[in-house]
C-alpha positions as CSV (number, residue, x, y, z in Angstrom):
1,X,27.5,10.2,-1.7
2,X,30.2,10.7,1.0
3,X,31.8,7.7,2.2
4,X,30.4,8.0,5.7
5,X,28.0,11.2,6.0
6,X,25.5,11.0,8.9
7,X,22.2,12.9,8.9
8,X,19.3,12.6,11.5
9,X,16.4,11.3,9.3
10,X,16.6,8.9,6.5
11,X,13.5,8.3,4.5
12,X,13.1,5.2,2.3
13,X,10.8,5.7,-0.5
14,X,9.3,8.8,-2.2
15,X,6.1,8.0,-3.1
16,X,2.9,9.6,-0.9
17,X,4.5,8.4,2.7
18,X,8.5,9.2,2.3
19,X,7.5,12.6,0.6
20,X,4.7,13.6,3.3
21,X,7.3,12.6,5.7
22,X,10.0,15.0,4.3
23,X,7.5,17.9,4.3
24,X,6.8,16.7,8.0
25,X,10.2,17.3,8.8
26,X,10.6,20.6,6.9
27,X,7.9,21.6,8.8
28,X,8.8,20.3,11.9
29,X,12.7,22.4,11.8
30,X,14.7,19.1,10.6
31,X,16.3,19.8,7.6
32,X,19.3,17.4,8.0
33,X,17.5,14.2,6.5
34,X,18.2,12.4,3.4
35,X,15.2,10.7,1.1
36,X,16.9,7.2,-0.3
37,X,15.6,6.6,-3.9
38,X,16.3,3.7,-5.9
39,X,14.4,4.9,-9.3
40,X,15.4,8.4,-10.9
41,X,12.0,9.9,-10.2
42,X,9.9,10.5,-7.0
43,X,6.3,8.5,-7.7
44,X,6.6,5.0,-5.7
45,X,3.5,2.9,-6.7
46,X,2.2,5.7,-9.4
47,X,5.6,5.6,-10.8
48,X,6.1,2.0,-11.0
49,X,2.7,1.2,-12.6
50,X,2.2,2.4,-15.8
51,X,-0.2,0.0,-17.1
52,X,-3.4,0.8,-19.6
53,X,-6.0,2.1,-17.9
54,X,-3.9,2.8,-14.7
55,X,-5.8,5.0,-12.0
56,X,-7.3,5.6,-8.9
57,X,-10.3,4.2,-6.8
58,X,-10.4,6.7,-4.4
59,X,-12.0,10.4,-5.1
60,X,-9.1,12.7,-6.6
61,X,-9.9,15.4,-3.6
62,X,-9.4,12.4,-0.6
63,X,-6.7,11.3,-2.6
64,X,-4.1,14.7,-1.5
65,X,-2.6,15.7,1.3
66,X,-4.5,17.8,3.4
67,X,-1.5,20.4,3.5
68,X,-1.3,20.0,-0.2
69,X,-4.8,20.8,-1.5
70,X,-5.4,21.0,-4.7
71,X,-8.4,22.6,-6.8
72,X,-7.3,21.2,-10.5
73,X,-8.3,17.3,-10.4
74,X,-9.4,16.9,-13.7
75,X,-11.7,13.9,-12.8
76,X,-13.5,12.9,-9.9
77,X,-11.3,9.6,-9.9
78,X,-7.5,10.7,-11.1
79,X,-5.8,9.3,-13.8
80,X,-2.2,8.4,-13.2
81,X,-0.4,10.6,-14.9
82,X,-2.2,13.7,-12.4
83,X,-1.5,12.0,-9.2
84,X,2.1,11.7,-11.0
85,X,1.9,15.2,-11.6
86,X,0.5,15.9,-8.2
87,X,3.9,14.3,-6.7
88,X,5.8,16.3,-9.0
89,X,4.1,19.6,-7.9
90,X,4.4,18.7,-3.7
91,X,8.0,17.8,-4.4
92,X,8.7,21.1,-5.9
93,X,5.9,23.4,-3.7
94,X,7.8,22.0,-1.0
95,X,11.4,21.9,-1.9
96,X,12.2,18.7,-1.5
97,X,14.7,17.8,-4.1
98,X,18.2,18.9,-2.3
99,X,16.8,16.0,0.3
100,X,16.0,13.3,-2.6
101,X,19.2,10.8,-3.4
102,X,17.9,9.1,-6.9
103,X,19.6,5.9,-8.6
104,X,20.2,5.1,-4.3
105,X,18.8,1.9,-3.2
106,X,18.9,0.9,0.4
107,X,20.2,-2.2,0.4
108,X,20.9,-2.9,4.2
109,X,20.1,-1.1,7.3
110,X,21.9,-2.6,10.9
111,X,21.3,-0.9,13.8
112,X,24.8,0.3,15.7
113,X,24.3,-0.9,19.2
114,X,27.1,1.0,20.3
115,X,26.8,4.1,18.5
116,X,22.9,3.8,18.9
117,X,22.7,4.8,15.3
118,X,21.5,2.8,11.5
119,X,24.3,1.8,8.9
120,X,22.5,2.5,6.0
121,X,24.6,0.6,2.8
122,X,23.7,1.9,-0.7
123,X,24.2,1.7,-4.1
124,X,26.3,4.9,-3.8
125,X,28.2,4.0,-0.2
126,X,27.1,4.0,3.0
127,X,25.5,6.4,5.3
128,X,24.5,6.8,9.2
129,X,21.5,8.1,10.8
130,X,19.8,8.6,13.9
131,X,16.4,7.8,12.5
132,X,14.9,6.0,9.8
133,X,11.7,6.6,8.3
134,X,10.7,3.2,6.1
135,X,8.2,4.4,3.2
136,X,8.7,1.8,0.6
137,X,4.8,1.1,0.7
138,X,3.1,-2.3,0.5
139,X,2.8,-2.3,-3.1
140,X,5.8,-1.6,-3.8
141,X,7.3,-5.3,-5.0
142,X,4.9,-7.4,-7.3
143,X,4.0,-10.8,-6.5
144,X,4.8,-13.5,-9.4
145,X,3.2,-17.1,-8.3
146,X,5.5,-20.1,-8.6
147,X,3.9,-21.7,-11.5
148,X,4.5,-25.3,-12.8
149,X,6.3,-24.8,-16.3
150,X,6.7,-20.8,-16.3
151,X,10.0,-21.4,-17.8
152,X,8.8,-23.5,-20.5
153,X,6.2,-20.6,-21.7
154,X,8.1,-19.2,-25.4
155,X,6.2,-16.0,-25.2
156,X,6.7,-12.6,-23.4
157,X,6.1,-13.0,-19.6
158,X,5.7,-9.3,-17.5
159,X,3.7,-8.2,-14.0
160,X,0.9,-5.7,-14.4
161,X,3.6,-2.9,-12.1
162,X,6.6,-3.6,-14.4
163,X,4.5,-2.8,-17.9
164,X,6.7,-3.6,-21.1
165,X,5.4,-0.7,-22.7
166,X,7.6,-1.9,-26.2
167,X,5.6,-5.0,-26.2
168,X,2.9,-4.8,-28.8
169,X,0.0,-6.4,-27.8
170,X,-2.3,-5.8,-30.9
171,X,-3.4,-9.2,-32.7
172,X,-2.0,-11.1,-29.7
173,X,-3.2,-14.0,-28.0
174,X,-2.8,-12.4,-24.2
175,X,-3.6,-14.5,-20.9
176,X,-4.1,-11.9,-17.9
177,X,-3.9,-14.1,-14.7
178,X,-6.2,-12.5,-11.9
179,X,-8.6,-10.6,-11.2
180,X,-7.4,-7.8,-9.0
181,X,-7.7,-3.8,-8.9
182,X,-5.5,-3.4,-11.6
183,X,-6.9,-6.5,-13.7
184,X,-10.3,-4.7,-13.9
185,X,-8.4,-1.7,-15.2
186,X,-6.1,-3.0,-18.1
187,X,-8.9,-5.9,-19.5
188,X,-11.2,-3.1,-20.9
189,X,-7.3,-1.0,-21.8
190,X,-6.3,-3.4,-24.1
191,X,-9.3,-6.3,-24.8
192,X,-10.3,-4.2,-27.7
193,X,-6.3,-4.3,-29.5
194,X,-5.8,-7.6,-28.8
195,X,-6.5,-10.9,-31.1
196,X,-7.5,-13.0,-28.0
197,X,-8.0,-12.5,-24.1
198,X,-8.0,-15.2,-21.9
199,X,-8.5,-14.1,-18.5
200,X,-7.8,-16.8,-15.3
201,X,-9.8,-15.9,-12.3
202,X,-9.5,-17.5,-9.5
203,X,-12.2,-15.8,-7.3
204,X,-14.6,-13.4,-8.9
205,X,-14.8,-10.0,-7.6
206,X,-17.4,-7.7,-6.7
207,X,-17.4,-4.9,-9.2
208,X,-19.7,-1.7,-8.2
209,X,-20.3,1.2,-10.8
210,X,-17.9,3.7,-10.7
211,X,-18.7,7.3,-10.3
212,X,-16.8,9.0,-12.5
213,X,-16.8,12.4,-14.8
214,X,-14.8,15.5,-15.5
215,X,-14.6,18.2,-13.4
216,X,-15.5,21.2,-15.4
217,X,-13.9,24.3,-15.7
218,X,-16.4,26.3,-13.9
219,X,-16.2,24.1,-11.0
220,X,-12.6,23.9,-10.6
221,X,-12.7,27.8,-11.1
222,X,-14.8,28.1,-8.1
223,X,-12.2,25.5,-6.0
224,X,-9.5,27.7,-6.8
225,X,-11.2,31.2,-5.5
226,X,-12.9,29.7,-2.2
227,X,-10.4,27.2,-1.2
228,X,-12.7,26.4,1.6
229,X,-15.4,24.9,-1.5
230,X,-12.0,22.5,-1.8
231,X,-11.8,21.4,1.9
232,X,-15.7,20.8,2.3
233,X,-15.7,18.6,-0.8
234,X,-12.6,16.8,1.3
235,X,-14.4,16.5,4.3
236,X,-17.8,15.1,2.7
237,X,-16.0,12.4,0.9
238,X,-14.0,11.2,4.4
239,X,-17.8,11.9,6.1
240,X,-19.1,9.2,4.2
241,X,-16.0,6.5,4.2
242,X,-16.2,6.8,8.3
243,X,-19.8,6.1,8.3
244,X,-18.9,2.9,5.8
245,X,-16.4,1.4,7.6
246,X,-18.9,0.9,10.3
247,X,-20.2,-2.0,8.0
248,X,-17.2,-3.1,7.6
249,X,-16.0,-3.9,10.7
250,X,-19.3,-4.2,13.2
251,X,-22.5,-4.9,10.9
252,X,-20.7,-7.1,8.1
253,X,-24.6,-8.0,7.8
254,X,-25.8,-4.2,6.7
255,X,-23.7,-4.9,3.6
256,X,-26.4,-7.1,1.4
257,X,-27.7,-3.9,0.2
258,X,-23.9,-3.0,-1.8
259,X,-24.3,-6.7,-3.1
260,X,-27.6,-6.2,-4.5
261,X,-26.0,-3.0,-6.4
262,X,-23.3,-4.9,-7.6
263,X,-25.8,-7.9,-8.5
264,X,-27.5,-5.4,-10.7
265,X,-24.7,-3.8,-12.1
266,X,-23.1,-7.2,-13.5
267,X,-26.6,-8.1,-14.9
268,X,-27.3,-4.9,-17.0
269,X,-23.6,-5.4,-18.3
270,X,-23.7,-8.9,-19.1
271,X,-26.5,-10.9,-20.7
272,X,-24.9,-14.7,-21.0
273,X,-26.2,-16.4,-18.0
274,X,-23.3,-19.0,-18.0
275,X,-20.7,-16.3,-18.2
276,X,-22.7,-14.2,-15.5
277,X,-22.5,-16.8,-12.9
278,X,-18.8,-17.1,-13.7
279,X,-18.7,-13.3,-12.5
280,X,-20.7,-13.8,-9.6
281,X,-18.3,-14.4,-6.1
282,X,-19.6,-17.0,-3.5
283,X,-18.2,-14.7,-0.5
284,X,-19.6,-11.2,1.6
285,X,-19.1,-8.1,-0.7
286,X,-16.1,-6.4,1.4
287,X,-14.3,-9.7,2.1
288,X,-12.3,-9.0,-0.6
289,X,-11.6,-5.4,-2.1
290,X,-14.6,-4.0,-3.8
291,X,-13.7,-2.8,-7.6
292,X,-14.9,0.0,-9.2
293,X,-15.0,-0.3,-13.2
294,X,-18.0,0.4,-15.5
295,X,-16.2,-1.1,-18.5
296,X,-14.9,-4.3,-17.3
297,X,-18.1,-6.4,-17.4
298,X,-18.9,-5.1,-21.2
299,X,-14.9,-6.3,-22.0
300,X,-15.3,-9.4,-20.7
301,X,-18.6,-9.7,-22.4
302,X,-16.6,-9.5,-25.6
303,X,-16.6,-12.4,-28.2
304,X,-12.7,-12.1,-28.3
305,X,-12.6,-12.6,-24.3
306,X,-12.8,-16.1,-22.6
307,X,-13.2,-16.2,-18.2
308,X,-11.6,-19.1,-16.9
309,X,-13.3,-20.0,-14.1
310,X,-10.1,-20.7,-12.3
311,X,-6.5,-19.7,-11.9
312,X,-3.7,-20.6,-13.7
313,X,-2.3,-24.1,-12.0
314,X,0.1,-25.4,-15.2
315,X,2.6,-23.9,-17.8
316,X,3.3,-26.3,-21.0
317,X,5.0,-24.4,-23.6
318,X,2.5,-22.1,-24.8
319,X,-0.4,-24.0,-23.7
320,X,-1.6,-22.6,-19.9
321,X,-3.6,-25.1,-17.7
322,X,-5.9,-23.9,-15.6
323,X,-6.8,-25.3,-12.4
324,X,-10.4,-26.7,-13.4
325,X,-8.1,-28.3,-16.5
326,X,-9.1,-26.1,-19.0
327,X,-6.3,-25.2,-21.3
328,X,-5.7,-22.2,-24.0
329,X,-2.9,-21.1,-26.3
330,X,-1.5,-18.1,-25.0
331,X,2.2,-15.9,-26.9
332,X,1.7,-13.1,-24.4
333,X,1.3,-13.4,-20.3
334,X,0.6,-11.0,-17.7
335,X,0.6,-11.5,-14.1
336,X,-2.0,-9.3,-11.9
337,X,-1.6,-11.3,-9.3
338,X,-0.9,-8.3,-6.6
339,X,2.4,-7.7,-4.7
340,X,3.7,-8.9,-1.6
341,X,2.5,-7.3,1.2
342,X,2.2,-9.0,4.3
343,X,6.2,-10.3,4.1
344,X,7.3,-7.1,2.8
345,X,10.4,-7.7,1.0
346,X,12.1,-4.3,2.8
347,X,11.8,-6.7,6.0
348,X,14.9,-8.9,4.9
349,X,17.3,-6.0,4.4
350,X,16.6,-4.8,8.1
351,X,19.2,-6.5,10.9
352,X,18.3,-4.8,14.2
353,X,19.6,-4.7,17.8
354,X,19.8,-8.4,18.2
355,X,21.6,-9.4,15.3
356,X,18.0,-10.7,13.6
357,X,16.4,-8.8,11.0
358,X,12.6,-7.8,10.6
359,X,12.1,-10.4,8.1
360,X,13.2,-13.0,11.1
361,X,10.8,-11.1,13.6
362,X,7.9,-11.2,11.3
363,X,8.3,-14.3,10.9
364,X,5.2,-15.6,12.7
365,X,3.3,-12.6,11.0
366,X,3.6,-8.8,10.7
367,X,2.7,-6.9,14.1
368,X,4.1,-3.5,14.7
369,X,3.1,-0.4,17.7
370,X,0.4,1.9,16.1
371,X,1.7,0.1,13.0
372,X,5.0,2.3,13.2
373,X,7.3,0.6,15.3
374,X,8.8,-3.1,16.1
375,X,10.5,-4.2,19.0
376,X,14.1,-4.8,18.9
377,X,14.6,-1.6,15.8
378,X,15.2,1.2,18.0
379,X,14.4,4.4,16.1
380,X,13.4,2.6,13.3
381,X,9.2,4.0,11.7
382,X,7.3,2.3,9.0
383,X,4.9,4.1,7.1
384,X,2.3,2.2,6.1
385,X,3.2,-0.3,8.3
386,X,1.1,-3.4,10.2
387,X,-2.3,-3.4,10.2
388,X,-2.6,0.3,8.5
389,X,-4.4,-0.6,5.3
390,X,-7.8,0.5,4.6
391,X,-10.8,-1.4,2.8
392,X,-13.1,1.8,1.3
393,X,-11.0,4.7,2.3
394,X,-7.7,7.0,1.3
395,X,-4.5,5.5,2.5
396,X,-3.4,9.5,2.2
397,X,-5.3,10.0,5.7
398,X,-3.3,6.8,7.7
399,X,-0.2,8.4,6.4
400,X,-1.0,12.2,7.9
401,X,-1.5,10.5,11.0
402,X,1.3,8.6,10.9
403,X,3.3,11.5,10.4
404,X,1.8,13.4,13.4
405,X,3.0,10.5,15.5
406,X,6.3,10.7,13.6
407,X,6.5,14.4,14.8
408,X,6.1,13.6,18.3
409,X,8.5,11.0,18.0
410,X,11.5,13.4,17.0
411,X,10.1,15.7,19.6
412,X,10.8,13.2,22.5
413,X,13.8,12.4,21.0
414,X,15.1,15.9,21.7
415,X,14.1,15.7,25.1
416,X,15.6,13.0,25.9
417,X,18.8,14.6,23.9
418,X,22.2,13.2,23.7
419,X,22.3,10.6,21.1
420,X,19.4,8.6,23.1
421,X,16.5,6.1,21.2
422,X,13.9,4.8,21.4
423,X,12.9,0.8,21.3
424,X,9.4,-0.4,21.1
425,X,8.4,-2.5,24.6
426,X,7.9,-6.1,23.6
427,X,4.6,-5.9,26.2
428,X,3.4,-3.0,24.5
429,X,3.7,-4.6,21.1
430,X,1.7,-7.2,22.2
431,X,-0.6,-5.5,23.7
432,X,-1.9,-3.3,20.7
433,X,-1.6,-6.3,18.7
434,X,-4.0,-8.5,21.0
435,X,-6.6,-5.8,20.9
436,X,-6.3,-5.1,17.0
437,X,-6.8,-8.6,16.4
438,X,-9.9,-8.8,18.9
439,X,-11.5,-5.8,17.2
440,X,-11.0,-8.1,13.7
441,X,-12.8,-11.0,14.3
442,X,-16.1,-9.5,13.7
443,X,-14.7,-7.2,10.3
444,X,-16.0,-8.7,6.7
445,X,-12.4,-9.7,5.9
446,X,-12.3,-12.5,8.3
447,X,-16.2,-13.4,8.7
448,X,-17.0,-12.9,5.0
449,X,-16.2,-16.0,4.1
450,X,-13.2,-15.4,1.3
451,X,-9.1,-15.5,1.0
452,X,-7.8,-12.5,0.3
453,X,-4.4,-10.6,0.7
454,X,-5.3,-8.7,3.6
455,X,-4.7,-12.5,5.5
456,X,-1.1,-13.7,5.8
457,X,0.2,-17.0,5.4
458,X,-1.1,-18.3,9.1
459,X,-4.6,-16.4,8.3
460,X,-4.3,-13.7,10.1
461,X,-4.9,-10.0,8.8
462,X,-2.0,-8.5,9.5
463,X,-3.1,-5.9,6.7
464,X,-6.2,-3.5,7.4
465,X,-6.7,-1.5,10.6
466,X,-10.4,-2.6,11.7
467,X,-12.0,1.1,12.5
468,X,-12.0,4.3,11.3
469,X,-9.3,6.9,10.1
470,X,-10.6,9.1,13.0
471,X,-9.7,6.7,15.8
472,X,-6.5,5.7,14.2
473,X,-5.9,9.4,14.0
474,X,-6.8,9.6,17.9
475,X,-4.3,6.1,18.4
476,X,-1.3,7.9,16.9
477,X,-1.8,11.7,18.2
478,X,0.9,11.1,20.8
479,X,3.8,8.6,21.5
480,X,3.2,7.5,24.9
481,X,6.8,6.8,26.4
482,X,5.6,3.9,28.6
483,X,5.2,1.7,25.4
484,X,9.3,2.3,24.8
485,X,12.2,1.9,26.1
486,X,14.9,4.5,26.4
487,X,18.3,3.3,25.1
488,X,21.4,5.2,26.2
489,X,25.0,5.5,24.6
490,X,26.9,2.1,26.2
491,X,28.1,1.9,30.0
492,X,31.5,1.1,30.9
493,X,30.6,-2.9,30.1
494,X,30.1,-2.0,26.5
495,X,26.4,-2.8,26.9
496,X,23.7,-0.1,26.3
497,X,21.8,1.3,29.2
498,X,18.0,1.4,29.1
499,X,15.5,2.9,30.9
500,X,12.4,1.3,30.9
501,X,9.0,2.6,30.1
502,X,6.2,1.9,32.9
503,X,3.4,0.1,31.8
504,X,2.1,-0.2,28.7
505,X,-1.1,2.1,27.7
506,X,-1.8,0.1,24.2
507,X,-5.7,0.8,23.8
508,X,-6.3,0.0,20.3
């Protein structure tokens, strides 16, 4: 990398947001943008885990860009290695590489007051731009607990995203700590190699039958001669995730129907009454996500698996303590204890126009406008930011229309032209923040009566957006320049000149 090259657009990340937002660009005229990559291969979260069992919850035809269709899933529910492959192909259909810098890690980002510009310091020197696009993803860095003794354990230690694949696990005596999306995945992987599994669960989730099968030949046939077969099968799954999140987030009450599914489904799968209340949660089915496995109940059902009924509190040697004081001999240990997404760790390598980085303004809790922008980081976007998440549908559909209101960023750039940007109005933050958090009080992830990680350290949900993918579409359709500030090139004082926005139109 040249010592000091400058391009408009940096994107951070190349998993599903930083490469939709490089075919956003492309599509939009910019070509001068760089994608910052600090693995050797474009994938984000699909790349990093690699686990047994690893795949998707979320249909194979939801989960793809609209612009990207794609008529070849071979499942209903997509195996890793094709949504890998389904990167791959966007990256190439789409010409992307010439913009992709591998092996380059962003390792700070300080906004140039004076220059009105982002100092971008890599691995491989340092860069300016005018814009930068943040896609590292919330699950992006994994989540270890600080647990009493860790040290002390002899055995081999490793979190469910950074997979020691050279690790053999068969005859072991494994301990997989919680019970998570990828937990439910890897048990029934690998409880059938393994000598003994001990799994420590915390809370018990609710676990619904998953829907899956191959796609055959003669219906994928049919996808790829009526392409339109392809975007009605699209459009039914989103029909049907919009009329969900209505229970969700206004009738958390309308749910006890899906818990008397999931009832059923543990009690067909698992006979042992003692071990079946074990597997039974105490909380609102929603509250925390909702799994989808038909194998994990029959694993766990397995003489060779034991359920703690609580998490792991104590590390002697190889001896783990579990919080209810049950203890069991353990030579392998695997964390699926999630990753850390409400203080995302890209946060702390941000220093914007005050001197204070994002990490430091977060500090009270994660709130962004339209979950893109943050006061204080002038022409500085998030994908995947604040209060984006979604609890039963694709994340691909927040991230299209984050990208339209990405689009419409850029374009009000231009108008403004000459070197001008754009800075998020405190009030306006606020504003959209205040009615976000109203509209949350009723949803099943703070009424339904669990912890989960949606909540951050103060309690507050600083993770999902509580309606549906069609009114966040609606939220983020335009950039209304009264929520931002328009910085200008310093006066004559050295100071920048701003232009303030005029009231604040942040209906959430």
């Amino acid at each position: 990398m040249a010592g000091h090259e400058h391009v408009r657009v940096a994107v951070i990340g190349s998993g599903f947001g930083g490469l939709g937002a490089a075919v956003r660009l492309r599509r939009e005229g910019v070509t001068d943008f760089v994608l910052l990559e600090r693995a050797d291969e474009v994938g984000g979260t699909w790349r990093d885990n690699s686990y047994p069992g690893c795949a998707c919850d979320v249909p194979s035809h939801l989960y793809s860009f609209s612009f990207a269709p794609h008529s070849d899933w071979p499942r209903t529910f997509s195996e890793r290695r094709d949504i890998r492959d389904y990167l791959e192909h966007v990256t190439d259909t789409f010409g992307l590489r010439p913009h992709i810098r591998f092996g380059t890690e962003a390792r700070r980002m300080a906004w140039d007051t004076r220059n009105l510009r982002w100092r971008i310091e890599t691995a491989r020197g340092e860069l300016t731009a005018d814009v930068v696009v943040s896609a590292t993803g919330p699950l992006s860095e994994p989540r270890v607990p600080d647990i009493p003794g860790l040290d002390t354990f002899p055995g081999k230690v490793f979190h469910t995203a950074r997979w020691d694949h050279d690790h053999a696990l068969a005859g072991r005596r494994v301990a997989v700590v919680g019970t998570g999306a990828s937990t439910i995945q890897i048990v029934p992987a690998i409880q059938p190699r393994v000598g003994h599994l001990t799994l420590f669960q915390r809370t018990p989730a609710w676990v619904l039958p998953r829907m899956d099968r191959a796609i055959g030949e003669t219906e994928r046939a049919v996808h790829r001669a009526v392409p339109a077969t392809t975007r009605l099968r699209r459009g039914l799954l989103w029909a049907v995730r919009e009329l969900q999140v209505r229970a969700f987030t206004k009738h958390p009450g309308a749910l006890g129907a899906v818990e008397r599914l999931a009832r059923r489904h543990l009690a067909r799968a698992v006979a042992d009454p003692a071990l079946r209340e074990r597997l039974t949660p105490r909380y609102r089915i929603g509250c925390k996500r909702i799994l989808l496995s038909n194998d994990f109940y029959p694993a766990v059902a397995r003489p060779n698996v034991d359920v703690v009924a609580g998490g792991l509190a104590e590390v002697r040697g190889s001896t783990l303590v579990a919080s209810d004081g049950t203890e069991t001999e353990a030579d392998t240990l695997i964390f699926g204890t999630g990753f850390r997404v409400t203080d995302m760790p890209v946060a702390e390598r941000v220093v914007g126009a005050e001197g204070r980085t994002l990490a430091e303004a977060w500090s009270g809790g994660m709130a962004a406008l339209r979950g893109a922008t943050a006061a204080g980081f002038p022409n500085w976007m998030t994908m995947i930011g604040p209060n984006t998440g979604l609890g039963n549908s694709s994340m691909i559909l927040m991230i299209e229309a984050q990208l339209n209101y990405l689009a419409d960023y850029l374009r009000l750039l231009d108008t403004l032209g000459g070197g001008a940007a754009l800075d998020a109005r405190p009030a306006a933050v606020a504003a959209w923040n205040h009615r976000l958090q109203g509209r949350m009080r009723r949803t099943v992830w703070n009424t339904g009566g669990c912890t989960s990680w949606y909540l951050d350290a103060g309690g507050r949900n600083t993770t999902l957006w509580p309606g549906t993918t069609t009114e966040f579409r609606r939220a983020t359709r335009r950039v209304d320049p009264a929520e931002y500030d328009v910085l200008r090139p310093p006066g004559d004082d050295g100071g920048p000149a701003v232009t303030a926005g005029h009231g604040a139109g942040a209906g959430a």
